[in-house]
C-alpha positions as CSV (number, residue, x, y, z in Angstrom):
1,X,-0.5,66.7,17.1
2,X,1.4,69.5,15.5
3,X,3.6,69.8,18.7
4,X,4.8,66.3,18.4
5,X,6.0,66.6,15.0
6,X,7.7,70.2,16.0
7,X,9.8,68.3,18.6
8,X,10.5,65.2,16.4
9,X,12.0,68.0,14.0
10,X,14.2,69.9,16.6
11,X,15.5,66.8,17.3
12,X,16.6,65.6,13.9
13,X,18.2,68.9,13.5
14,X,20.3,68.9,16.2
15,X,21.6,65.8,15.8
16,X,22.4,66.4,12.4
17,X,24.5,69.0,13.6
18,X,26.9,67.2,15.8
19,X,28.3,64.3,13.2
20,X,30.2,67.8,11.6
21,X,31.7,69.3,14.7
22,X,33.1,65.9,15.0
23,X,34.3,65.5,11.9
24,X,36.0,69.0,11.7
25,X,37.6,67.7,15.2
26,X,38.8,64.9,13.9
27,X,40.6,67.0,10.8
28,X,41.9,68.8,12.8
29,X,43.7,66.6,14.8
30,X,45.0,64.4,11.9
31,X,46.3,67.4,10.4
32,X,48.0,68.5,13.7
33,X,49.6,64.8,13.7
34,X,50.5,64.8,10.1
35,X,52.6,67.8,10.3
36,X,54.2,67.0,13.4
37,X,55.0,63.7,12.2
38,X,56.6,65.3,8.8
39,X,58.7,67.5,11.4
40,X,59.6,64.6,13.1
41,X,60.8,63.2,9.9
42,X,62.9,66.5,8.9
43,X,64.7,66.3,12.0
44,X,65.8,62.7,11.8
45,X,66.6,62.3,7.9
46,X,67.3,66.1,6.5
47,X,68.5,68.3,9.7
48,X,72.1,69.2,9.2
49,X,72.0,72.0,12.3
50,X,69.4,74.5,10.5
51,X,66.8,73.2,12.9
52,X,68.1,74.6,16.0
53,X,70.3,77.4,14.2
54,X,67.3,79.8,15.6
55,X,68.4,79.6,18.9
56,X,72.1,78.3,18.6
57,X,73.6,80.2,16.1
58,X,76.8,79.0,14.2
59,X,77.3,76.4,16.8
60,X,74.4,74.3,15.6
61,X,76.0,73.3,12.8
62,X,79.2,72.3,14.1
63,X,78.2,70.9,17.1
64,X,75.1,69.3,15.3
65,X,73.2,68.0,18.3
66,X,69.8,67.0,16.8
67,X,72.0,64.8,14.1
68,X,74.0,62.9,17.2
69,X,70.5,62.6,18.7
70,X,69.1,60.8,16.1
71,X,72.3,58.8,14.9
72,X,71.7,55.8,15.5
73,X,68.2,55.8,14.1
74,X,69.5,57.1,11.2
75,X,71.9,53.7,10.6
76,X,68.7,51.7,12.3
77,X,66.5,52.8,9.0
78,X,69.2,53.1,6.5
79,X,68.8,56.7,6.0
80,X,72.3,58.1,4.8
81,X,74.5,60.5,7.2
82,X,78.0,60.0,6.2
């Protein structure tokens, strides 16, 4: 008798267990999303050049490729780039 009710309590324990490692998955990836959505946002409404001045130089910002990219989105959502 005592057996059964050691079982039926390893059992609820473990399955306790699992609902957080899911959840903590799940956070994890919503956060990953949520900042590379707000990246993606930068470099269509805000980037002037500075976003591939890293590996450009100076030539980023006259030649201002991730702004030509996204031009036409830009117009397409009303964002301001003139």
């Amino acid at each position: 008798m005592s057996a059964s009710l050691q079982t039926s309590t390893h059992v609820g324990t473990g399955a306790v267990t699992r609902p957080h490692a899911a959840q903590a998955l799940a956070l994890i990836v919503t956060s990953a999303a949520v900042l590379l959505a707000l990246l993606a946002l930068y470099a269509v409404f805000l980037d002037q050049g500075q976003l591939l001045s890293p590996v450009l130089g100076k030539v980023a910002a006259t030649a201002n490729y991730v702004h030509e990219f996204a031009h036409d989105g830009r117009h397409l959502l009303g964002a301001p780039c003139h």
